[in-house]
C-alpha positions as CSV (number, residue, x, y, z in Angstrom):
1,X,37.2,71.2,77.8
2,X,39.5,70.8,80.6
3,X,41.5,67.9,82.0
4,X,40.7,68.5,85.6
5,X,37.4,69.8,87.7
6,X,38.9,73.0,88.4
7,X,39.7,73.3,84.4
8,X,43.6,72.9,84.5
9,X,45.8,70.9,83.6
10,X,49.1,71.1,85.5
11,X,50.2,72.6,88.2
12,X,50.2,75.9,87.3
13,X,49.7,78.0,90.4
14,X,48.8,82.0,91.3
15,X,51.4,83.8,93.1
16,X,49.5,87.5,92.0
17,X,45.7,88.2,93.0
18,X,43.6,88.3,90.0
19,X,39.7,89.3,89.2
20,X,37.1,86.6,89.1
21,X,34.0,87.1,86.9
22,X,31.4,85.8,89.6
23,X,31.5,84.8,93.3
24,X,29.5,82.9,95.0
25,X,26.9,83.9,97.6
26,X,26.0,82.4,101.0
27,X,23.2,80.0,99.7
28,X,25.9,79.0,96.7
29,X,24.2,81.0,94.1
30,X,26.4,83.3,91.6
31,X,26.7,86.6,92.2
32,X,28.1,88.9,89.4
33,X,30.1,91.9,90.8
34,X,27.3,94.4,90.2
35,X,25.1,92.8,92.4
36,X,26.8,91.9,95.3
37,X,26.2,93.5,98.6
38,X,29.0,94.4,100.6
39,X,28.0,92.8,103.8
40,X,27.5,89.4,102.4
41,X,30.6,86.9,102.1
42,X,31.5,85.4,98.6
43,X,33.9,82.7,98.1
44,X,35.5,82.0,94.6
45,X,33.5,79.1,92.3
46,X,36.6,76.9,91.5
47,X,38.4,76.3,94.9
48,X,35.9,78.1,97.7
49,X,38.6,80.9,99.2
50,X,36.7,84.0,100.3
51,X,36.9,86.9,97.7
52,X,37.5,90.8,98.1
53,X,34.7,92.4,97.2
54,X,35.6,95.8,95.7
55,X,34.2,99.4,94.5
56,X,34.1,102.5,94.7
57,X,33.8,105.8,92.9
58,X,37.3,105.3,90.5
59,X,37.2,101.4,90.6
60,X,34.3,99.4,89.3
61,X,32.7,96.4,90.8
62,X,34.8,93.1,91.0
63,X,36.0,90.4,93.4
64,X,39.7,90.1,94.0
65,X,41.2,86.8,94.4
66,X,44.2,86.2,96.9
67,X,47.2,84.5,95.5
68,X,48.8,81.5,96.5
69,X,45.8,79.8,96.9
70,X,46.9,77.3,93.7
71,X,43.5,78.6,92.1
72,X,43.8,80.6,88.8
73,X,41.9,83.1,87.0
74,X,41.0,80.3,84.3
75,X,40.4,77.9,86.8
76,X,37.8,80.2,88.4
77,X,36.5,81.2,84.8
78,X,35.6,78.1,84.0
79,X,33.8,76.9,87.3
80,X,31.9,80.2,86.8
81,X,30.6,79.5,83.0
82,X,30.0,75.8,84.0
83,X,27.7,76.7,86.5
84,X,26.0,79.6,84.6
85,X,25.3,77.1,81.8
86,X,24.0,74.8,84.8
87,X,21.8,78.1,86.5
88,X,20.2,78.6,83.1
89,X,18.9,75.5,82.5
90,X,17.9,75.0,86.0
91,X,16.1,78.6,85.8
92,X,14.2,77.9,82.2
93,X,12.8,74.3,84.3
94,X,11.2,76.2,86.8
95,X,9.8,78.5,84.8
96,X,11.9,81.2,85.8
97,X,13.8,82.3,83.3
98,X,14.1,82.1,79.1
99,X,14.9,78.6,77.1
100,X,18.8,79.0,76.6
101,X,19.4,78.6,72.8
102,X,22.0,77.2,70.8
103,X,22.9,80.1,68.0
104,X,24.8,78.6,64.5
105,X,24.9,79.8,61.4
106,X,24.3,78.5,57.8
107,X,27.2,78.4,55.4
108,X,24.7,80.7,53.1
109,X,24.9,83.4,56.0
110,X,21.7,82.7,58.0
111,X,21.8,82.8,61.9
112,X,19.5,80.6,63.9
113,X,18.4,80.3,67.6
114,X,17.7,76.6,68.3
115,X,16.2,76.8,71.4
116,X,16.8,73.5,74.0
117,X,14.3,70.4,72.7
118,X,12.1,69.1,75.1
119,X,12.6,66.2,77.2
120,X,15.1,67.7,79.2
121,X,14.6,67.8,82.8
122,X,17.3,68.2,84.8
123,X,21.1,69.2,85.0
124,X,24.5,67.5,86.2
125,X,27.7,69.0,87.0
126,X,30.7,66.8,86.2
127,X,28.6,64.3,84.7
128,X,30.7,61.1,84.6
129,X,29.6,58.6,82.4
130,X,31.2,55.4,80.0
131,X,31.6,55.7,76.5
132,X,32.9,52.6,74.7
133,X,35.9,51.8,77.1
134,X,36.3,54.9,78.2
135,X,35.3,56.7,81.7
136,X,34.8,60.3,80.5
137,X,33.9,63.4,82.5
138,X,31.4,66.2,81.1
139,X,31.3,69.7,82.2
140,X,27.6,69.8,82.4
141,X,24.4,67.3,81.2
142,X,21.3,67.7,80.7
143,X,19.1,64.3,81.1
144,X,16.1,63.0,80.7
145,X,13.9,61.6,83.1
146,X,15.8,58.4,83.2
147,X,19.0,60.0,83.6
148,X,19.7,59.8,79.6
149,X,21.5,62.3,78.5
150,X,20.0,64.9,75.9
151,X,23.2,66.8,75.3
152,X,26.6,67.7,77.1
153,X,28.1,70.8,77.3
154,X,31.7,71.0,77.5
155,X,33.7,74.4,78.5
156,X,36.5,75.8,76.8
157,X,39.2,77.9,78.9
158,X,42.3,76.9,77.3
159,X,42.0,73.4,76.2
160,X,39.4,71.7,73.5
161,X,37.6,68.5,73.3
162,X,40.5,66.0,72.6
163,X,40.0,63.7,69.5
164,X,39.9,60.7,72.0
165,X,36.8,62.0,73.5
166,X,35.1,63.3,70.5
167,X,35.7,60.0,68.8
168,X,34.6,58.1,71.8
169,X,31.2,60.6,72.0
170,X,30.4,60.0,68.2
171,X,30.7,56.2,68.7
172,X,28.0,56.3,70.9
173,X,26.2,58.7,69.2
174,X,26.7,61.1,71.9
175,X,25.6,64.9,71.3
176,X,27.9,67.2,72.8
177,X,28.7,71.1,71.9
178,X,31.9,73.3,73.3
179,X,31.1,76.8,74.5
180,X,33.8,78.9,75.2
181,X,34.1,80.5,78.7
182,X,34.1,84.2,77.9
183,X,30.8,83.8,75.5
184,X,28.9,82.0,78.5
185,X,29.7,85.2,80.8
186,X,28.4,87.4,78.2
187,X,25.7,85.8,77.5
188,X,24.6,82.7,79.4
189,X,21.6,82.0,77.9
190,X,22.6,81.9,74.2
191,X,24.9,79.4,73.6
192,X,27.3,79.9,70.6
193,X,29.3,76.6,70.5
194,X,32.5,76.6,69.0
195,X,32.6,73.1,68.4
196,X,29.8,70.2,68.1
197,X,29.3,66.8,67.5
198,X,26.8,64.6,66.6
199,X,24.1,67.2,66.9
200,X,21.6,67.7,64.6
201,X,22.9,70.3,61.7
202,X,21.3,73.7,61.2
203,X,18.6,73.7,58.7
204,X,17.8,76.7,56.6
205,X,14.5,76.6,54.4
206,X,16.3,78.0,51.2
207,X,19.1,75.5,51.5
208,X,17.4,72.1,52.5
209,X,16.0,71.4,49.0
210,X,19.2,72.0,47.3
211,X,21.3,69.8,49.7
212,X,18.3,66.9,49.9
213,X,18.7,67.1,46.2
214,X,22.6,66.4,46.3
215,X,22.2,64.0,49.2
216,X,19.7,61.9,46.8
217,X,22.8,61.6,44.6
218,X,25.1,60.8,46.9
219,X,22.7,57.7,47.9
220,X,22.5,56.6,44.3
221,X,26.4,56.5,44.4
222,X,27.0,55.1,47.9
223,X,24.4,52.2,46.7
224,X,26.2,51.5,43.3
225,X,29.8,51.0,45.4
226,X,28.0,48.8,47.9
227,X,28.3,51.2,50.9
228,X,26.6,52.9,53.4
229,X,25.3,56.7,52.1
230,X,25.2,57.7,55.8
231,X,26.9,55.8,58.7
232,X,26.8,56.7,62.1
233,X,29.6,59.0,63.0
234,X,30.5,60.3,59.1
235,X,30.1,62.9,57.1
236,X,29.9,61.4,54.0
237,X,30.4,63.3,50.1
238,X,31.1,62.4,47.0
239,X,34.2,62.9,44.5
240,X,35.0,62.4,40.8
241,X,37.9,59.5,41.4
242,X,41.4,61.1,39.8
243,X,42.4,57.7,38.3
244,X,38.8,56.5,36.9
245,X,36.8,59.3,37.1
246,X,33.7,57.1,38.3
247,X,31.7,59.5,41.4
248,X,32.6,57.3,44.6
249,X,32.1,58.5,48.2
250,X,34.4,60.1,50.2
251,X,34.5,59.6,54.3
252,X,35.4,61.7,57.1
253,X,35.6,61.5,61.0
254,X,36.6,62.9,63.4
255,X,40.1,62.6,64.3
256,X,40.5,61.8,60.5
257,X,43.3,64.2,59.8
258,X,45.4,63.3,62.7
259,X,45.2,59.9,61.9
260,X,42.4,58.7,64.7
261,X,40.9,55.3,63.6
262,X,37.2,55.8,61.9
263,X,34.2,55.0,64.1
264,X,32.9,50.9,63.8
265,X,31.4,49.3,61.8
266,X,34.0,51.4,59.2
267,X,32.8,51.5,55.5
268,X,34.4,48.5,52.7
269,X,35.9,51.8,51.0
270,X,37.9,53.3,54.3
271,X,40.6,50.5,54.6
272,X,44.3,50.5,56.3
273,X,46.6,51.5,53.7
274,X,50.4,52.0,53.4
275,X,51.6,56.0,52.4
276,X,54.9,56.7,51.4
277,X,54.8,60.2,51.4
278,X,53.1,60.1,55.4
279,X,55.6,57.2,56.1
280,X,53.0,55.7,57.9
281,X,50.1,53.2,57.9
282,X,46.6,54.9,58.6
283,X,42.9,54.0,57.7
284,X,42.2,55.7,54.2
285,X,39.0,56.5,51.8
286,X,39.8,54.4,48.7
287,X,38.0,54.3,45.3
288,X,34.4,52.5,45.7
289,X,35.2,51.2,41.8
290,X,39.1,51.6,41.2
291,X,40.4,50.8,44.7
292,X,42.8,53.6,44.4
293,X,43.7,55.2,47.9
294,X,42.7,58.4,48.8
295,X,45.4,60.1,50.6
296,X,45.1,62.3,53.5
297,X,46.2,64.9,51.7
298,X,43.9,64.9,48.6
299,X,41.0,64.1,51.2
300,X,41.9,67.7,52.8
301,X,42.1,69.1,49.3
302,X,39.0,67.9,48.4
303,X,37.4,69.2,51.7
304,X,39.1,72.6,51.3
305,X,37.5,72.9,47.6
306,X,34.1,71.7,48.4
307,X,33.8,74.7,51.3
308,X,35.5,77.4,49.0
309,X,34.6,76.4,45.1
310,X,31.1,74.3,45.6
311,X,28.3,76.3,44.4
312,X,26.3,77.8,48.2
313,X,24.7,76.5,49.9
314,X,27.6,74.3,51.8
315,X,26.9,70.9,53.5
316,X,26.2,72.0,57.1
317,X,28.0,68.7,58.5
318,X,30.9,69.3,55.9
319,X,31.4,73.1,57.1
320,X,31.2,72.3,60.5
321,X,34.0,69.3,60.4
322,X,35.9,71.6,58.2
323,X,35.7,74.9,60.8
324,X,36.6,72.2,63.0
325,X,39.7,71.0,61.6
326,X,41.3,74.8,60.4
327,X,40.3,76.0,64.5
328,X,38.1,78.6,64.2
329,X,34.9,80.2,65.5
330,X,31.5,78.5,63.4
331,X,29.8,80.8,61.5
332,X,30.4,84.0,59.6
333,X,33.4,85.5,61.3
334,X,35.2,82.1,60.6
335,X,34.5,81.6,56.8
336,X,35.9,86.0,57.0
337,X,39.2,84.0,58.9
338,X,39.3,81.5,56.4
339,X,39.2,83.7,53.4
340,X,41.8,85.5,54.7
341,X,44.0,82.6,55.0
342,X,42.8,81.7,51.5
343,X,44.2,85.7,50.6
344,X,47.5,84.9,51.9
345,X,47.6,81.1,49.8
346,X,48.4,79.3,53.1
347,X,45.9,76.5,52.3
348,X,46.9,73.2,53.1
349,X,50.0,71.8,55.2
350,X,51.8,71.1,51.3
351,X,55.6,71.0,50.8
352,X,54.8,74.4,48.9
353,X,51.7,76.4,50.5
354,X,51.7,78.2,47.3
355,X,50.8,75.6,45.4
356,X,47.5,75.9,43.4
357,X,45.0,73.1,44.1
358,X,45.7,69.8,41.2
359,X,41.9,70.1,41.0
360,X,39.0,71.5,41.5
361,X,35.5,69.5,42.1
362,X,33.3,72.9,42.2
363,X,29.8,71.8,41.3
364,X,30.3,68.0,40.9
365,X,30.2,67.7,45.3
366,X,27.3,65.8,46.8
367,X,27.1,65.5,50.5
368,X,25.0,64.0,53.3
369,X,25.3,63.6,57.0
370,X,24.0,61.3,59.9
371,X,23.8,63.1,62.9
372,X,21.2,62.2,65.9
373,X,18.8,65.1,66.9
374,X,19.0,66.6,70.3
């Protein structure tokens, strides 16, 4: 996600040349290094200055960038992988070229290709459009035939999806997923996102009776507090309470551990509560029977344990928010990042890292999720 179209943010300007990944031909249609022809002019993606085209016997294939222009090698990376994800999609409706997938992975392990759903038929570039009272810009959409969009595609160079805009995007039930740059060069027609929302969470056949099975608990306990098992926006679970002991659900949104408000209409049992130790006044899960609040703290405890002690498989929406929220990659190589970080007993943002967990939930979680299809 970048702030501006040309993906900076400031001012920040080339005085050096640099490499860009593609160029763009005469009829404005990429051109990777390898397959330009030297007679033909190429112009960089981001701000349109003519590029060096370069190679030889010692030095490989590549277009050189002037300096001074005020364009940057990020600036000219992302333009590129914007309109790569843009060429694929355009390609696959014509019948030209494969479906572009969307690869995850299961918290059990399992990898999956989910290819783009139907009822896409056509592609934007800087796809402005109103969510709640906010103008927001996408990267790329892809619509429907009236001009709905099906999913946007955000593009990571140096700066993510702000919590503003992902809260804004899940109040309208928006589906959106982050790619990052350097993944969409590599590979422009698998798409492995390093962030989502409101997308439809990876089902694997050996998992799906296990977590229907807790999520049928977790709506038996949502309906004896009087709240909602799976609100729009949420990924709910549910906790043994600390003080009472009773199983009550436990919210989370996104934004939650920065202290953005919840997405409306917000459940009885998330409510604006005073915390010493925060020295602040944020929205916080309470007790569906005791009232107790839930600090933020014990909320991210009680995430933390549910990925690392909970008997596999994992909630899918639960280890997504939580990959989320520790910043880094989805799938295996993340949980290998995370366990490392477990190794070295930096958990949680305590007074003392070193501290052992109070408690640990293991096999009591249940968890659900309410996240529109794409």
């Amino acid at each position: 996600m970048n702030e501006t179209s040309d993906g900076e943010t400031g001012p920040r300007l080339a005085s050096a040349g640099f490499r860009v990944p593609f160029g763009l031909d005469p009829s404005g249609a990429l051109a990777a290094p390898e397959q330009a022809v030297r007679s033909e002019r190429y112009v960089c993606p981001a701000c349109g200055d003519r590029l060096t085209y370069r190679a030889g016997q010692i030095i490989s294939a590549n277009f050189a960038h002037r300096g001074g222009t005020g364009c940057t090698a990020e600036s000219a990376l992302h333009a590129a992988a914007k309109l790569l994800v843009a060429e694929s999609v355009r390609a696959w409706l014509a019948g030209s070229g494969p479906r572009p997938v969307v690869r995850r992975s299961c918290s059990c392990g399992l990898i999956k290709d989910d290819p783009i759903r139907g009822g896409v038929v056509g592609v934007t570039l800087e796809h402005r459009l109103r969510a709640g009272d906010n103008d927001l810009v996408a990267d790329v959409a892809l619509l429907d035939a009236a001009g709905g969009i099906r999913l946007l595609v955000e593009i990571l160079v140096g700066h993510e999806v702000d919590p503003d805009k992902r809260k804004a995007l899940a109040a309208e039930s928006i589906p959106w997923i982050e790619l990052e740059a350097e993944t969409v060069v590599d590979e422009a027609v698998v798409w492995k996102p390093r962030a989502t929302g409101n997308v439809r969470a990876i089902e694997c056949r050996d998992c799906k009776p296990i977590l229907e099975a807790r999520a049928a608990k977790l709506r038996l306990i949502a309906r004896r507090a009087n709240v909602p098992a799976s609100p729009t926006g949420y990924v709910v679970t549910a906790y043994p309470c600390y003080r009472c002991h009773a199983d009550t659900p436990l919210y989370f949104w996104e934004g939650m551990f920065v202290y953005s408000d919840p997405p409306k209409p917000v459940p009885a049992t998330v409510q604006m509560r005073d915390s010493r130790a925060a020295n602040r006044r944020y929205y916080a899960n309470t007790c569906g029977f005791c009232a107790v609040m839930i600090s933020q703290q014990y909320a991210a405890e009680y995430l933390w344990e549910a990925v690392f002690t909970t008997t596999p498989p994992v909630d899918p929406a639960l280890y997504k928010l939580f990959q989320e929220w520790q910043d880094v990659e989805p799938g295996p190589l993340g949980m290998t990042e995370l366990s490392r970080r477990v190794g070295q007993r930096n958990r949680l943002s305590r007074a003392d890292p070193a501290d052992a967990p109070k408690k640990s939930f293991a096999d009591q979680w249940t968890t659900s999720y309410a996240m529109p299809k794409i």
